[in-house]
C-alpha positions in Angstrom: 0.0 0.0 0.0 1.3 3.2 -0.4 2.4 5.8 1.6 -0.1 8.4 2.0 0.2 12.4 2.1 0.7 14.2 5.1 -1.6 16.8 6.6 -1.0 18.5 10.0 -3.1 20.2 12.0 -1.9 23.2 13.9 -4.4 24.2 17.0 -6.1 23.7 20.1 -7.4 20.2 21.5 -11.0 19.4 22.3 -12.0 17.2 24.7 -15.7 16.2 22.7 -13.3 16.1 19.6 -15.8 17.8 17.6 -13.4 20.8 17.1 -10.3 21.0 16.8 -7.1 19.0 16.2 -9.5 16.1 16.9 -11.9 16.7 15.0 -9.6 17.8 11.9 -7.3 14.5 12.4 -10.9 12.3 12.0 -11.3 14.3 8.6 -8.0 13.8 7.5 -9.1 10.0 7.9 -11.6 10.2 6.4 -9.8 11.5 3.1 -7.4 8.7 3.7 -4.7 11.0 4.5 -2.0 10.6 7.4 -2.8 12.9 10.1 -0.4 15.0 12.2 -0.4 17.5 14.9 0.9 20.3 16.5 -1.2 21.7 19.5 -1.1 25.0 20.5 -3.9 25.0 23.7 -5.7 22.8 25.9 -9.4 23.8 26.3 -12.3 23.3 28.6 -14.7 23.2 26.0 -18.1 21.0 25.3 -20.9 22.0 22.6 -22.0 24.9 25.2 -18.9 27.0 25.1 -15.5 27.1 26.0 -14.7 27.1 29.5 -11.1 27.9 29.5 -8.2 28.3 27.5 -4.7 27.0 28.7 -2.2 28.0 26.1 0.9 25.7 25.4 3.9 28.0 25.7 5.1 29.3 22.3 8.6 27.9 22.3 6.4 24.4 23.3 4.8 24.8 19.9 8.2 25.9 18.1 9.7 22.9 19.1 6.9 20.7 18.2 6.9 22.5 14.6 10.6 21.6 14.5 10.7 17.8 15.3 7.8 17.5 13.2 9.1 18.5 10.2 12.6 17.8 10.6 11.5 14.0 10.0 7.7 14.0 8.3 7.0 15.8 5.1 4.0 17.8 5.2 2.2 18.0 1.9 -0.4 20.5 3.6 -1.4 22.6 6.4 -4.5 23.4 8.5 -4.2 26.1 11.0 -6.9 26.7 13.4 -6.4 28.3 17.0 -3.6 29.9 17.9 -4.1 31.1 21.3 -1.7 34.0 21.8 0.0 36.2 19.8 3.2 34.7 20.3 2.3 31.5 19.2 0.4 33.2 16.1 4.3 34.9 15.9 5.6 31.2 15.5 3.7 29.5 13.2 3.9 32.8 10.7 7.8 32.7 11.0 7.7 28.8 9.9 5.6 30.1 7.1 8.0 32.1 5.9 10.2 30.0 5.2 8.3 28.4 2.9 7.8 25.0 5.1 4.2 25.4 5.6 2.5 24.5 2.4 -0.7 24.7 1.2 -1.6 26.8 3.9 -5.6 26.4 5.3 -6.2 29.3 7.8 -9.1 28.9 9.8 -9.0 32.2 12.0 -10.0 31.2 15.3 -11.5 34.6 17.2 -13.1 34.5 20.7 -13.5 35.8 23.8 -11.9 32.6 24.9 -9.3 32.5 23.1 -6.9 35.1 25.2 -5.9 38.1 23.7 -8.4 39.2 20.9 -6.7 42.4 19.6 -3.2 40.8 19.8 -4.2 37.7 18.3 -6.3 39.1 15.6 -3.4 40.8 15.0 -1.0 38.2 14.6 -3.3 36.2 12.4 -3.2 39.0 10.0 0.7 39.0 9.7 -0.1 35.6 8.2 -2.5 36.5 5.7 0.6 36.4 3.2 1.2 32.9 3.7 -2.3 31.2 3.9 -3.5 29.7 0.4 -6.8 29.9 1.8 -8.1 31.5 4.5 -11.9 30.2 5.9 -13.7 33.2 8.5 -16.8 32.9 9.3 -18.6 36.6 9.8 -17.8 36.9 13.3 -14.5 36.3 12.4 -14.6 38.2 9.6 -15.7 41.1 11.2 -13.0 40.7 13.7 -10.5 41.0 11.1 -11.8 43.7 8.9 -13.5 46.3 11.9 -17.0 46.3 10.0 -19.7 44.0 10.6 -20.2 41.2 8.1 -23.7 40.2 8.8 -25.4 39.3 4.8 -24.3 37.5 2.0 -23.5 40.4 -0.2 -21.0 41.4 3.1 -19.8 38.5 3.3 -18.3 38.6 -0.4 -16.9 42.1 0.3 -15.0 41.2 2.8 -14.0 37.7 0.9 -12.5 40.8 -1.8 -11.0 42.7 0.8 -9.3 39.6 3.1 -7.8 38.4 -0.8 -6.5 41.9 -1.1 -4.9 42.0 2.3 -2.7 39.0 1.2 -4.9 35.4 1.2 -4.9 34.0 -2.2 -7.7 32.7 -1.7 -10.8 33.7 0.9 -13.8 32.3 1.7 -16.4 33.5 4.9 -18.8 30.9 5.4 -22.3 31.0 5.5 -23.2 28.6 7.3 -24.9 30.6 10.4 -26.1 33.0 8.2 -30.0 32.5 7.6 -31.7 30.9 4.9 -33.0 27.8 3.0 -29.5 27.3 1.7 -25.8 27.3 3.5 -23.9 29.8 1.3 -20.4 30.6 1.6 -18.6 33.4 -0.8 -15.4 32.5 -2.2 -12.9 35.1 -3.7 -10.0 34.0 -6.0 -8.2 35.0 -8.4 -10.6 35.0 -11.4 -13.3 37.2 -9.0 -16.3 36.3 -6.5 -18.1 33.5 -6.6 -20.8 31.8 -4.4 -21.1 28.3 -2.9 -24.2 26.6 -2.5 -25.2 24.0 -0.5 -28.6 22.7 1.1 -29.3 23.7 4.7 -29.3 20.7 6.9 -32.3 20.6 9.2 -30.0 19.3 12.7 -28.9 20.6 16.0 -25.6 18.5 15.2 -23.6 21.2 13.8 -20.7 22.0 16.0 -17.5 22.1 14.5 -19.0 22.6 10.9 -16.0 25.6 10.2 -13.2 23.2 11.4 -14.4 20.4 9.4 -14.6 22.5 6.2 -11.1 23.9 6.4 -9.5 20.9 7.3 -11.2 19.1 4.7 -10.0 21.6 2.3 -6.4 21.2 3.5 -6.7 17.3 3.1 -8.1 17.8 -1.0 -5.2 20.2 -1.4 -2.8 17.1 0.1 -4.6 15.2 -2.7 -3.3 17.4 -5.3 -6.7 19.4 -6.3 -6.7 22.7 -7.2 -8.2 25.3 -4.9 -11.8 25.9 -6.5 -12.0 22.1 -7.1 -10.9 21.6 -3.2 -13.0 24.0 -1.8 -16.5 22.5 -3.6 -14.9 19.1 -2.3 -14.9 20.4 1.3 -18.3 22.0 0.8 -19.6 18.3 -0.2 -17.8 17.0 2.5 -19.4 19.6 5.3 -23.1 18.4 4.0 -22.8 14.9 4.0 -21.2 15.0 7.3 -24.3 16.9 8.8 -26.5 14.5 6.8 -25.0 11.2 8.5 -25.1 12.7 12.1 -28.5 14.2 11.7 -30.5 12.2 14.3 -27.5 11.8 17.0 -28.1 12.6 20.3 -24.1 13.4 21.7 -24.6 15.5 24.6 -26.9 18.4 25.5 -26.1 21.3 23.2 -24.8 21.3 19.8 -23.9 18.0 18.4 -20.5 17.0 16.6 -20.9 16.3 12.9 -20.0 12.6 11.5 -16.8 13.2 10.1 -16.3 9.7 9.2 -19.8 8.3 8.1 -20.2 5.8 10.8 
């Protein structure tokens, strides 16, 4: 059998697993890719909230980023939670050396999630390096200072994030009312919108991580980025559709990132 392509997931462990570096190593699987890690926090975190955030020390991460890829070839990247600033400081100076490929940034903004300013901050400084970058509106908004509340926002600020450095950006739509889920994508070639039906199911927690990672493991596969993006949206909704009826805990549910 042969060796398969390397993803690795940079970001914040979940204990439900529905998030995270859990939930992006289950969707790496399920793309028959080879899943690695590099966490960056520990969080207190079930489908109500997060509880707390205990950041891993930067130079913790550093040296995790080091022994990983002094021995594993990464053939793509998902980065989700960074934490601090400093930690956003060292996963941007890896990037820039070019050993972060295919770059998936899934800009994760909260209250939980320390320092907002700093860390919004940071993430922008790796705007340059990301392939594609994945906000939802919240996060969106967080990045740009203007709300980003309807889909016609939501593709001007897919334009503006491109123009700030992302080759490619897409906010996603999925909390965003309506009959359909739609996300807007920017690329090269101009806007463009993608469409997908709405899933009637409390199970959607973790539906932004899943699409990001998913779109870092079609990359690994060698698609382009409009092909792996429409990939990831399929993905999303046939993950919602298998988990539809389950009953994991009392909030949110997790998707079915593996069709079990």
């Amino acid at each position: 059998m042969a060796t398969p392509p390397v993803v690795l997931s940079i970001g914040a462990a979940d204990p439900t697993a529905a998030r995270g570096i859990q939930a992006d190593l289950k969707t790496f699987a399920a793309h028959r890719l080879y899943g690695a890690s590099v966490v960056t926090a520990i969080t207190a975190h079930n489908a109500h909230g997060i509880d707390d955030v205990y950041p891993v020390p930067a130079q913790v991460v550093g040296n995790q980023l080091a022994a990983l890829l002094a021995d594993v070839p990464v053939a793509a990247v998902k980065v989700g939670m960074l934490a601090t600033a400093e930690i956003a400081a060292v996963v941007a100076a890896k990037a820039r050396t070019g050993a972060l490929p295919n770059l998936v940034l899934d800009p994760v903004i909260s209250a939980g999630s320390g320092n907002r300013m700093g860390v919004t901050a940071a993430i922008k400084r790796l705007l340059p390096y990301a392939t594609v970058l994945t906000p939802n509106p919240d996060e969106a908004s967080a990045l740009l200072g203007w709300p980003v509340i309807t889909t016609a926002d939501m593709a001007g600020a897919a334009c503006q994030l491109a123009a700030e450095g992302a080759r490619f950006a897409v906010v996603t739509g999925g909390s965003v009312p309506g009959e359909e889920s739609v996300d807007a994508m920017w690329t090269p070639a101009g806007a463009r919108m993608l469409h997908a039906p709405r899933v009637a199911t409390r199970n959607t927690h973790g539906t932004g991580c899943a699409f990001s990672a998913a779109i870092a493991a079609r990359l690994a596969l060698g698609d382009s980025v409009p092909d792996a993006l429409v990939a990831a949206k399929e993905y999303v909704t046939r993950a919602l559709q298998r988990a539809v009826d389950w009953q994991l805990g009392g909030g949110q549910g997790p998707l079915n990132h593996l069709g079990i």
